[in-house]
C-alpha positions as CSV (number, residue, x, y, z in Angstrom):
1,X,-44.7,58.4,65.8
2,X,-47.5,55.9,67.4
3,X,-48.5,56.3,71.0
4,X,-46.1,52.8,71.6
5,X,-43.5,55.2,70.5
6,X,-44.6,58.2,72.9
7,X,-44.4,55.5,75.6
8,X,-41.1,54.9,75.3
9,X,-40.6,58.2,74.7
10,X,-41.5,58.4,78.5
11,X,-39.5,56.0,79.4
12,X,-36.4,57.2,77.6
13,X,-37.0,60.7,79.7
14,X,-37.1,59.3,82.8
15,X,-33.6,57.2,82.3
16,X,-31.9,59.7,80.4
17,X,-28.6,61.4,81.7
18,X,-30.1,65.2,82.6
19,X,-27.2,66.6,84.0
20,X,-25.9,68.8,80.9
21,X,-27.4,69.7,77.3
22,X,-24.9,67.2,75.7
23,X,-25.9,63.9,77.9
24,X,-29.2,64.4,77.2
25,X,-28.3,64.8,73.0
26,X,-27.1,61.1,73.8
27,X,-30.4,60.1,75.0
28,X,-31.8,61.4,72.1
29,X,-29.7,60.4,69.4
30,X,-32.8,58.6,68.1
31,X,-34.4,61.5,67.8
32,X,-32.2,64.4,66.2
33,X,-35.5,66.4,65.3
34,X,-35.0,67.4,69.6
35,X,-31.6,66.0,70.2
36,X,-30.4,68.6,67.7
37,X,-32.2,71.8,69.2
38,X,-31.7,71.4,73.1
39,X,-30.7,74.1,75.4
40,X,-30.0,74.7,78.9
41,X,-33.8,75.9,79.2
42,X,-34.8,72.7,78.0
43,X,-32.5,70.7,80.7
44,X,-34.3,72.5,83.2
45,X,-37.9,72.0,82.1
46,X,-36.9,68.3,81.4
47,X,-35.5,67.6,84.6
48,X,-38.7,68.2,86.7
49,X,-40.5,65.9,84.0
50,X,-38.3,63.3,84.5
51,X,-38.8,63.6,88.1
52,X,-42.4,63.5,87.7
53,X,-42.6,60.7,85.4
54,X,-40.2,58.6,87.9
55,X,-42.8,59.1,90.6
56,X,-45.7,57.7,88.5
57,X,-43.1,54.7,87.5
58,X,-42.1,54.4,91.0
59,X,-45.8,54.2,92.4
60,X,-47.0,51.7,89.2
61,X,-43.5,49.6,90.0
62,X,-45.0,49.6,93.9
63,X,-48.4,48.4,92.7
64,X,-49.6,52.4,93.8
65,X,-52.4,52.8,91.4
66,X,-53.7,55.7,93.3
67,X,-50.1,57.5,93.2
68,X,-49.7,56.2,89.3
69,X,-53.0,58.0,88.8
70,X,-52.2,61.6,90.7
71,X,-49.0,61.8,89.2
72,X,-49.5,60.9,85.6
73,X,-52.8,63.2,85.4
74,X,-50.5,65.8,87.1
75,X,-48.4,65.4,84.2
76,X,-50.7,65.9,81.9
77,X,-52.4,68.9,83.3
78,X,-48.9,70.4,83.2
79,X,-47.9,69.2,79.8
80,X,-50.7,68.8,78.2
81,X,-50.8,67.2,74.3
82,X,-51.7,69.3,71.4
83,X,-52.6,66.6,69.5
84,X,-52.0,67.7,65.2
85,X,-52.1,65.6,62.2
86,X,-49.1,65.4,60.3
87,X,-47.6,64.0,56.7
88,X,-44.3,63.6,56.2
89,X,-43.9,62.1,52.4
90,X,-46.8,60.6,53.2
91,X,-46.3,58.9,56.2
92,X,-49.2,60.0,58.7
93,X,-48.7,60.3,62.1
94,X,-50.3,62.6,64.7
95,X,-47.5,64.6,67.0
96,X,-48.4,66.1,70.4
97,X,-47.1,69.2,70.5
98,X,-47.8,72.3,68.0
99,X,-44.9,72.6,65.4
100,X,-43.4,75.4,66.4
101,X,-43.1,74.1,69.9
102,X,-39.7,73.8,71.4
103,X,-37.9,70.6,72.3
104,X,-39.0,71.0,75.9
105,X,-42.5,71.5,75.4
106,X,-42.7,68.7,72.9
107,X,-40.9,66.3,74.6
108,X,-42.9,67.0,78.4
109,X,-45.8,66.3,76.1
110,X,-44.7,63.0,74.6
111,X,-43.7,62.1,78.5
112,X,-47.1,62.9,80.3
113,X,-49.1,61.2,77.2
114,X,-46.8,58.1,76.4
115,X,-47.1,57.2,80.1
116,X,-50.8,57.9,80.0
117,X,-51.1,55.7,76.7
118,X,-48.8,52.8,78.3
119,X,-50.9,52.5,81.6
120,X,-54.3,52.3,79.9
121,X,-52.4,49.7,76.8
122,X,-50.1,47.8,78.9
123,X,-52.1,48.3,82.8
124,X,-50.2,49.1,86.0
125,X,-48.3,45.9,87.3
126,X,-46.3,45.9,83.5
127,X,-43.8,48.4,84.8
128,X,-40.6,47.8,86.6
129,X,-37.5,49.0,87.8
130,X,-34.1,47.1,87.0
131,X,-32.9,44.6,89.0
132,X,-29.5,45.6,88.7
133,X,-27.5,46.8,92.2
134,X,-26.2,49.9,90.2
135,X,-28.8,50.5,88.1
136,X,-32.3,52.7,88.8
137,X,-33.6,52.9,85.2
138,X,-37.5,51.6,84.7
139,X,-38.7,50.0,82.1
140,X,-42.1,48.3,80.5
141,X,-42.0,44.6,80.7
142,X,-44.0,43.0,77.6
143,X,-42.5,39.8,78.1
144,X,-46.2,36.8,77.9
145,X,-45.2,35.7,80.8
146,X,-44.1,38.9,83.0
147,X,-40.8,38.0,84.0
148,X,-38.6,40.9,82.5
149,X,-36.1,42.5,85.4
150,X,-33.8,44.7,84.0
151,X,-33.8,47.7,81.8
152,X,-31.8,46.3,79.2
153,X,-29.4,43.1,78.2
154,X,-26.6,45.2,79.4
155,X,-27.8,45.2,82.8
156,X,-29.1,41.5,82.6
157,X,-25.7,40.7,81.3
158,X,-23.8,42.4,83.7
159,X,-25.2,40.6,86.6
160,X,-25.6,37.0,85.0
161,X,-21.6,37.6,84.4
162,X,-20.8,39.0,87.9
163,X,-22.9,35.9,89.9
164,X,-21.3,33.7,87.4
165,X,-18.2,34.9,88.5
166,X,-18.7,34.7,92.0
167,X,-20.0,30.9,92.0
168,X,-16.8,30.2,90.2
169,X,-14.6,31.9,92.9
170,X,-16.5,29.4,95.6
């Protein structure tokens, strides 16, 4: 895993489902190495991550560097990486956490540093959250040109189809 994967890593945690063990194992079904090994403790641990993180989104979204800067050090200080070198059939990567480290520790880790890692790669005014009336997911926009407003072609569908729909109603 590269640090572009940590940050969406903390992305994923702040939009993911966190009200039982089994929404969050959807959130993760990228990643079975955690999806496969959360518990109730986790959820609970998670949850106040996720809250965090969405704070430092919220402030970056709001062009609040000084919040952005409080809140993602915060994280960090609480959840601080562990960085280790690892091989996996000879693929080498670096994880954050130390390998006996459960999926809550591991995965607080990967939030507080992926969001570190995509403010100093990607700055403070790349961050956004989605356009979409029903919708309160963030997200990175990467776009050349900086127009990206929602989370996901879902979303961007969704609302395309529904003011489509209402023009053709007029």
């Amino acid at each position: 895993m590269d640090n572009a994967d940590y940050t969406a890593g903390a992305l994923r945690l702040s939009n993911a489902d966190l009200t039982s063990p089994e929404t969050l194992r959807e959130a993760l079904r990228h990643e079975p190495w955690w999806a496969q090994r959360v518990t109730e403790s986790d959820l609970r641990v998670l949850r106040e991550v996720a809250v965090g993180v969405r704070r430092a989104l919220a402030a970056a979204s709001a062009g609040d560097a000084p919040t952005l800067l409080a809140e993602t050090n915060e994280l960090l200080a609480a959840h601080p990486p562990r960085p280790r070198l690892s091989d996996h059939g000879g693929e080498w990567h670096i994880h954050v956490a130390d390998v006996d480290a459960g999926p809550a520790e591991e995965m607080a880790a990967v939030a507080a540093w992926g969001l570190a890692q995509g403010v100093v790669r990607h700055g403070s005014d790349r961050w956004g959250r989605c356009a979409a009336p029903d919708c309160e997911n963030y997200f990175l926009d990467t776009t050349a040109n900086r127009t990206k407003q929602f989370c996901s072609a879902r979303c961007a569908n969704r609302v395309n189809v529904a003011a489509f729909r209402a023009r053709n109603r007029e």
